[in-house]
N, C-alpha and C positions, 0 to 999 in steps of 0.2 A: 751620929749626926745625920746619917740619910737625908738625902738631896733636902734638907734647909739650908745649904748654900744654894742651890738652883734656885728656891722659890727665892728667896731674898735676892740673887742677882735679876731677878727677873721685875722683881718691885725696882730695883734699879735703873734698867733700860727704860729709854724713852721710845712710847709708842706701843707697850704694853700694859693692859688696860687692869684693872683692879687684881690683883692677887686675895685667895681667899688664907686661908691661917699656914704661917710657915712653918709649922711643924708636921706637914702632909709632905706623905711618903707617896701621893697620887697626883698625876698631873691632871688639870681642869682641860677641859676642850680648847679654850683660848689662849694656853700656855702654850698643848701641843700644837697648835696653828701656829703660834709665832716661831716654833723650835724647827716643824715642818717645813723645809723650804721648799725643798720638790715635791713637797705634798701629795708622797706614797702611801699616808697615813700612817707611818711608823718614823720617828725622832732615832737618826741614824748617830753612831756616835761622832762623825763629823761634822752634823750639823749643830749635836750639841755643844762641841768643841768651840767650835767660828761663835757661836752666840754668847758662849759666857769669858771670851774672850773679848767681845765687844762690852759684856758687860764688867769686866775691870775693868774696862776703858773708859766706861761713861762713872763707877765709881771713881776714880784717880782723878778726884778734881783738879789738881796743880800740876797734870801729866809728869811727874816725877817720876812713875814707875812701880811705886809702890804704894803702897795703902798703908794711911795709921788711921788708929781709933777716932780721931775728929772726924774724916773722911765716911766714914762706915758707921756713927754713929745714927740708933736709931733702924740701921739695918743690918748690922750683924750684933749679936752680944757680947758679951767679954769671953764668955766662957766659947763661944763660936770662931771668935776673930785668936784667940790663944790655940783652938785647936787647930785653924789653919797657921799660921804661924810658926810653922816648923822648929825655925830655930831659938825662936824665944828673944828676938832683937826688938818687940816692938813696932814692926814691920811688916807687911805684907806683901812679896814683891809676885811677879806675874808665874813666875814657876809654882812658888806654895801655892797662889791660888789655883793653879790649873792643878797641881795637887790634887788637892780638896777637892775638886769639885770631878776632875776624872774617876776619885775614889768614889764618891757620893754615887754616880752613874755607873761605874762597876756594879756596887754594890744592889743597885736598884736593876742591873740587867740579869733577871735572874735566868733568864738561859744560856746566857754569854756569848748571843749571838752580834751582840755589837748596835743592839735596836732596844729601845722603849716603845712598848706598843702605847 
């Protein structure tokens, strides 16, 4: 799955400007901008954290807490939203997705120092 939940939560946030194809394993300049907060030029993984925690936020239209497929339709897949979906209820609540998406950033830091250049 590599960070296509990142690009797709980032299509989600408002205030971030066109996303190029979500199945990139590479961040654009203007993704790293918005991930950048202190803007040392490297996406620390706390700032990844804070931001795709905003972005459940802004997916979870009926602030319920979780995500179903109406919600995320159009930007996750089925075969996307089942593999976050740990438990298989149809649901997506705020732990699976930080899941998903802490794994996605692991797996994309490949010197494990806790930064995406």
């Amino acid at each position: 799955m590599r960070l296509t939940i990142f690009v797709v939560a980032l299509v989600a946030c408002p205030g971030v400007g066109a996303v190029a194809q979500a199945q990139t394993a590479q961040m654009h300049q203007g993704q790293k901008d918005q991930l950048d907060t202190n803007k040392d030029g490297v996406v620390q993984r706390s700032e990844y954290q804070a931001f795709m925690k905003r972005a459940f936020a802004n997916l979870d239209k009926n602030k319920d807490g979780v995500l179903v497929d109406s919600e995320v339709t159009g930007v996750l897949t089925a075969d996307q939203f089942a593999a976050t979906d740990a438990n298989s209820n149809g649901s997506v609540t705020q732990t699976e997705f930080m899941n998903r998406v802490m794994a996605d950033f692991a797996a994309a830091d490949k010197s494990g120092d806790g930064k995406l250049q």
